[in-house]
C-alpha positions in Angstrom: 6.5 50.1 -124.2 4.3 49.4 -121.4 5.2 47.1 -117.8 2.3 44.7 -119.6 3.8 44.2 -122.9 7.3 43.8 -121.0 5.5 40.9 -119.0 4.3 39.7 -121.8 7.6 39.2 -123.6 9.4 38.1 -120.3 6.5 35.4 -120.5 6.9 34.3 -123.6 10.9 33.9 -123.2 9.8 31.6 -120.0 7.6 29.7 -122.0 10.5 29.0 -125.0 7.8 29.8 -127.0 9.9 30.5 -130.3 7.4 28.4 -133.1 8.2 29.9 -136.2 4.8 29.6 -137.7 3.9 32.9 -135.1 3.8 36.6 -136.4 4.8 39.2 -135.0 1.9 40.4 -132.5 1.9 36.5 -131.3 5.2 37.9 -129.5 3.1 41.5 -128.0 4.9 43.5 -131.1 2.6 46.1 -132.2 3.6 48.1 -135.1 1.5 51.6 -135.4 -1.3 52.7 -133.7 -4.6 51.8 -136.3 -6.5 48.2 -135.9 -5.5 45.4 -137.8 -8.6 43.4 -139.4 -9.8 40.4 -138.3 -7.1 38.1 -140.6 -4.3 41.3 -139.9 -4.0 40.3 -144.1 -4.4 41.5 -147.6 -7.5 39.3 -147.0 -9.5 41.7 -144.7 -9.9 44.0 -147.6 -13.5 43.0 -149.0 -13.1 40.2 -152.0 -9.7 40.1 -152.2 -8.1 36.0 -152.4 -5.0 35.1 -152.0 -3.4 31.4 -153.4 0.2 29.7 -153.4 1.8 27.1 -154.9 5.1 25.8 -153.6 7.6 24.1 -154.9 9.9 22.1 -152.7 11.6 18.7 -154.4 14.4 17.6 -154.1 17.8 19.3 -152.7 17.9 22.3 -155.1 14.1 23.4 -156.1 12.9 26.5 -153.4 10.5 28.1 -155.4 7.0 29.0 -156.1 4.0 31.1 -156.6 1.3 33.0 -155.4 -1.5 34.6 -157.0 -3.9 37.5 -155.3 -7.2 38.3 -156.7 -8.5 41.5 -156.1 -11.9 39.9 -156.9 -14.1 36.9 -157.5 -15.7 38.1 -160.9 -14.4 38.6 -164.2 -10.9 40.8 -163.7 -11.1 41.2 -167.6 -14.6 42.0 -168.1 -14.6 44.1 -164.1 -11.4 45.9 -164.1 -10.1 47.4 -161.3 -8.2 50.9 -160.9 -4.5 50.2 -160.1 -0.7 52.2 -159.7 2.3 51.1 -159.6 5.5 53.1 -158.1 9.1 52.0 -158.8 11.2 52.3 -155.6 14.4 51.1 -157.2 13.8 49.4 -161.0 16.1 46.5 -161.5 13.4 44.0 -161.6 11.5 42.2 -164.2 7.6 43.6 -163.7 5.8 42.5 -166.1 2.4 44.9 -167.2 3.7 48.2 -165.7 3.3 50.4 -168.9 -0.3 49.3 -169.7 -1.3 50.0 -166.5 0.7 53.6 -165.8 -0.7 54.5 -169.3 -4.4 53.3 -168.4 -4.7 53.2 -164.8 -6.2 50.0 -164.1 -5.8 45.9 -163.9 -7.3 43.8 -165.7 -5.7 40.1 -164.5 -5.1 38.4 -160.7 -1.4 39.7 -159.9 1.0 36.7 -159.7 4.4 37.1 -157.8 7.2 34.1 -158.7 10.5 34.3 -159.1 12.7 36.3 -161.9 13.4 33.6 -164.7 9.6 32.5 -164.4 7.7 35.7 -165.6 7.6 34.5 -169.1 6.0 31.6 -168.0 3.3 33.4 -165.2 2.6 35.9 -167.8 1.5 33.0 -170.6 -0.2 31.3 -167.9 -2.1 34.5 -166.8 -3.0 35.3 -170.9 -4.2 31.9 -171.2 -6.3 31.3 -167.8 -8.0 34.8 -168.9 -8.2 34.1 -172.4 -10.4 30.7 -171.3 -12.9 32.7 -168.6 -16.8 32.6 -170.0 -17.0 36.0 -171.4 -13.7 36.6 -173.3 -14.0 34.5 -176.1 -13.5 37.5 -178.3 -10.5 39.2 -176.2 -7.2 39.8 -178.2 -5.1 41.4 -175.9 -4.7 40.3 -172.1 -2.0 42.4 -170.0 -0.8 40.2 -167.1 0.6 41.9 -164.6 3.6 39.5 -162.7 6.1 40.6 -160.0 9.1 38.9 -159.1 12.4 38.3 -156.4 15.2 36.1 -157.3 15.2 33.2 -155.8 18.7 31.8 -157.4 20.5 31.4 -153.7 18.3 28.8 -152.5 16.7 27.6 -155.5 17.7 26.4 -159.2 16.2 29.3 -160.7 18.2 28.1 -164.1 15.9 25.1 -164.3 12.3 27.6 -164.4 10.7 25.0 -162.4 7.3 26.9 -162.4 4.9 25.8 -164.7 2.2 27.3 -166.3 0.1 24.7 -164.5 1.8 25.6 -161.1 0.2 29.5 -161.8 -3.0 28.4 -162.4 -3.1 26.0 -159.3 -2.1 29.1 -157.5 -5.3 30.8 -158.6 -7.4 28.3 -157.7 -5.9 27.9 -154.5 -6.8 31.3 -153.6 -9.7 31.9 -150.7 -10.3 35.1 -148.5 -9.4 33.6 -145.5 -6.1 33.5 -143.4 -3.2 34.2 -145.8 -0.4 31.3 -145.1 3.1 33.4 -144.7 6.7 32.7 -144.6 8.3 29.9 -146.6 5.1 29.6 -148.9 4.4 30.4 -152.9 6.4 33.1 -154.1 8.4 33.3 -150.8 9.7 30.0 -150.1 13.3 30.4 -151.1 13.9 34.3 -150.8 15.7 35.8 -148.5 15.5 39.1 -145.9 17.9 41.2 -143.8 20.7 38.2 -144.2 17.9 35.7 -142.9 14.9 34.1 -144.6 12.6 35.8 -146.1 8.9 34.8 -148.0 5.7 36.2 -147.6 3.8 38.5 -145.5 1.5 40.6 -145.3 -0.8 42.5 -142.7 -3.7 44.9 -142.6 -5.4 48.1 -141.1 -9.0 49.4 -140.5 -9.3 53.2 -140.2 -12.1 54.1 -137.6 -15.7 55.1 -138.7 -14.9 58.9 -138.5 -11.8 58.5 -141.1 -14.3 56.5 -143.0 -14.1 53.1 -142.0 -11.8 51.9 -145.0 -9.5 49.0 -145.0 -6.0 48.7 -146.8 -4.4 45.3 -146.9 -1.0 44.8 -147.7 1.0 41.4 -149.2 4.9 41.3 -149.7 7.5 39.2 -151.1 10.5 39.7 -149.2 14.3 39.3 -150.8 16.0 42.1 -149.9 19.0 43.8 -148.0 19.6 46.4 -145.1 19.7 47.2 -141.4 17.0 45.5 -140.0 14.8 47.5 -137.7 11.7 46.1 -135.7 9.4 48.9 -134.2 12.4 51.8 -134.0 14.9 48.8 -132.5 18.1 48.3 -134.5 17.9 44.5 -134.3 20.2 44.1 -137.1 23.4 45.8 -135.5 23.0 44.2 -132.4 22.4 40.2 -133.9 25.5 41.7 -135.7 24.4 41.1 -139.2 23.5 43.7 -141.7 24.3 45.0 -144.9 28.0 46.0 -146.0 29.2 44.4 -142.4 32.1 42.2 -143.8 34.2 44.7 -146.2 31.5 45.4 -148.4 31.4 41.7 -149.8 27.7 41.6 -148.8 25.7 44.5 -151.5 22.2 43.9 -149.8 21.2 43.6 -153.4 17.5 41.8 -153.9 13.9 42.5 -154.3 10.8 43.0 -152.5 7.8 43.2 -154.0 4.4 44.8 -152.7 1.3 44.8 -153.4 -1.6 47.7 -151.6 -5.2 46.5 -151.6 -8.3 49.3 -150.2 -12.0 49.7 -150.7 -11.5 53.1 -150.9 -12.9 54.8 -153.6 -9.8 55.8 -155.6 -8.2 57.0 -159.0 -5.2 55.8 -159.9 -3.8 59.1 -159.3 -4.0 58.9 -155.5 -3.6 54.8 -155.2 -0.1 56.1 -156.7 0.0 58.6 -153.7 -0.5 55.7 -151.8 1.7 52.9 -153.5 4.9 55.6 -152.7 4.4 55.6 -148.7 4.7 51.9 -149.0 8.4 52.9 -149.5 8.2 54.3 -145.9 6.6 51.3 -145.0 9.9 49.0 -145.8 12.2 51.8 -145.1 11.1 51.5 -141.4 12.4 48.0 -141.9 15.7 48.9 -142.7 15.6 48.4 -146.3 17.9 50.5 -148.5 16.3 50.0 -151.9 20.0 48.9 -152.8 20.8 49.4 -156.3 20.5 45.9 -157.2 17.2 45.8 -156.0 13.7 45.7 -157.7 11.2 47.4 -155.6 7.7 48.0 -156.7 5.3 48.9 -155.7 1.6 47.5 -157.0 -1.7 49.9 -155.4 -5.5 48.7 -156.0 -8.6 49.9 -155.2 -11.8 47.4 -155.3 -14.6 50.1 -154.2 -17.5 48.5 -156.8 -18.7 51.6 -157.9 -15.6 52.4 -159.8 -14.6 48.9 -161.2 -14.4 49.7 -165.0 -16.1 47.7 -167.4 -14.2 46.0 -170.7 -17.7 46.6 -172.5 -19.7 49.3 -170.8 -22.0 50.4 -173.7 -21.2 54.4 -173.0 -18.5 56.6 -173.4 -18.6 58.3 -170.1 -18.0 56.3 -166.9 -19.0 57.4 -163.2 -17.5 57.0 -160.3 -16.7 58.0 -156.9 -13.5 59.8 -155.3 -12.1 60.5 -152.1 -11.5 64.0 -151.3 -7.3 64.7 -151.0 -7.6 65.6 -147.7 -9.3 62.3 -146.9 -6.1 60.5 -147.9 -3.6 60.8 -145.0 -5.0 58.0 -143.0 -4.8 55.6 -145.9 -0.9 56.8 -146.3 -0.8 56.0 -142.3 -2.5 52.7 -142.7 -0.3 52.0 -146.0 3.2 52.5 -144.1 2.0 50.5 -141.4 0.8 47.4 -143.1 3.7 47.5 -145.4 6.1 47.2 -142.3 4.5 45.0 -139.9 3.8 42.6 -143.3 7.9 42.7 -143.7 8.3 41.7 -140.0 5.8 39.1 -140.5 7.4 37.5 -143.3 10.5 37.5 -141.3 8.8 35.8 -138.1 6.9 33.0 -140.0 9.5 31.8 -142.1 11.8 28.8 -141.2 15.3 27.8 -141.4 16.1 26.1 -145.2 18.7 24.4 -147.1 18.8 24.4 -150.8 21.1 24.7 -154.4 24.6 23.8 -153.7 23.7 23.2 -149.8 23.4 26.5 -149.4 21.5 27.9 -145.7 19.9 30.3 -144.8 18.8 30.3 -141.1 15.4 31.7 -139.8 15.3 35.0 -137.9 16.5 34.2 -134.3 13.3 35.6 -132.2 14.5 34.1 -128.8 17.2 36.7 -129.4 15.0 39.2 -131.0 12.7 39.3 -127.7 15.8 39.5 -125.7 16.7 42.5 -127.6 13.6 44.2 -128.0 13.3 43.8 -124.0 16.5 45.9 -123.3 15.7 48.5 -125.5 12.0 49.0 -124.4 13.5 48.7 -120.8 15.7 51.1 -121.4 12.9 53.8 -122.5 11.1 52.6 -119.5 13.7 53.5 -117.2 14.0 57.6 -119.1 
């Protein structure tokens, strides 16, 4: 770490400047060594929208959803080539054999919590089912990721309606994407503190081919937390099998890999497995309680694959393999610093039963991440 970022922290503790709704480079934390886009989100990647819906009433409903559209047509009618890698199965994905056995998607991908895929996946078959173009579609495979939510929220009531999913979807713009206690994040949980949504991006230079991956997670899940190499969780004294193994770091996280990179699914599966390295770097364990997957897109238009193309043959463009290992660089990146982000914009929150769990302290974070990058100043 440089004497200027150093400063910069040392500022920024001065200043009391702890606001919750900050990421992580608001606090001079820079994670890798490619550009982020303009939005540092999933958004930066051509086309792609992202929506939530959240659901907070009362003293026990934490819950909600949030859709992300890979792009503003037809997803039925334009589908788009897709992977997805299981990191640790016990989840409730809902789509994954369609696509492993045909290599693409073919709805927006909606993240909620566990006892609401049923109803995201209806929602999804229905919002496709009514799009001008598909009046004659039979068969509509939603894809739907989840997390449970069950600490915080009363995930026994399935408070998310079908209507809440397709709010989502219409709430979705390629702007900005709103992170932390939002849509699918807002009653998860991370590391031992809150959790939600985040997400980050990277731009590879001109001479790597200019490419962009974005990267969105839903964070639920257990470990040692790590930021940028620092063991922040051993030293705030919180982490995963602390107490006499009565905590199992047992949860979820889901991801999901966005690029314009002309891909197969082949490779976006190359790519959807160094996500894994991605939350490792966090500190996650992939516990075995835990349902890690990991969703991989590619929106390049030329190969979009049309539901009713008219031929039997379809063209399209591929990356050479040795073009790939900047995309695996830019993948591990984004999938980290979108972790950390979710952990820096979320807030404090109460919920089922009174339960709490308390934001991330970052005054004590920065404090940390000082002495350590001190320390490597001083060798």
């Amino acid at each position: 770490m440089t004497k200027y970022l150093i400063f910069g922290l040392l500022f920024a503790l001065a200043a009391n400047a702890f606001s919750q709704t900050k990421l992580l480079r608001d606090y001079g934390i820079e994670i890798g060594i490619l550009k982020t886009g303009i939005n540092n989100s999933i958004t930066d990647v051509s086309g792609v929208s992202v929506g939530h819906v959240t659901l907070i009433k009362g003293e026990s409903i934490r819950t909600g959803v949030t859709a992300i559209l890979p792009h503003s047509g037809n997803l039925f009618q334009q589908k788009v080539p897709a992977a997805i890698h299981i990191g640790n199965g016990f989840g409730k994905l809902a789509g994954y054999s369609q696509v492993k056995e045909l290599g693409n998607v073919e709805t927006p991908i909606i993240l909620t919590n566990t006892l609401s895929v049923p109803t995201a996946s209806n929602a999804l078959i229905t919002y496709t089912l009514g799009l001008s173009g598909n009046e004659d579609v039979r068969s509509v495979n939603a894809v739907v990721g989840e997390t449970n939510d069950g600490y915080l929220n009363d995930i026994r009531g399935r408070h998310v309606t079908e209507t809440s999913v397709v709010e989502a979807i219409q709430n979705a713009s390629d702007g900005p994407v709103e992170q932390g206690n939002v849509g699918a994040g807002t009653g998860t949980v991370c590391f031992g503190f809150k959790g939600g949504i985040g997400s980050s991006s990277r731009v590879l230079p001109s001479s790597l081919g200019g490419y962009t991956v974005g990267v969105l997670v839903q964070t639920n899940f257990g470990g040692v937390l790590q930021i940028n190499g620092v063991p922040v969780g051993k030293e705030l004294n919180k982490y995963v099998f602390k107490d006499d193994l009565q905590s199992t770091g047992d949860g979820s996280c889901m991801i999901v890999v966005i690029t314009d990179a002309p891909l197969t699914t082949r490779n976006l599966e190359r790519m959807a497995k160094r996500a894994m390295l991605g939350l490792g770097r966090t500190g996650g364990i992939m516990s075995n309680g835990s349902g890690d997957y990991v969703i991989a897109l590619s929106v390049a238009p030329e190969n979009l694959v049309s539901y009713q193309s008219g031929s039997n043959t379809h063209r399209i463009t591929v990356l050479h393999n040795d073009a790939m290992s900047p995309l695996f660089l830019a993948t591990i990146e984004s999938t980290e610093e979108a972790i950390l982000n979710s952990l820096f914009a979320a807030e404090t929150m109460q919920g089922r039963d009174g339960n709490t769990i308390e934001a991330l302290p970052i005054d004590r974070v920065l404090e940390i991440m000082k002495k350590y990058w001190a320390q490597g100043e001083d060798r």
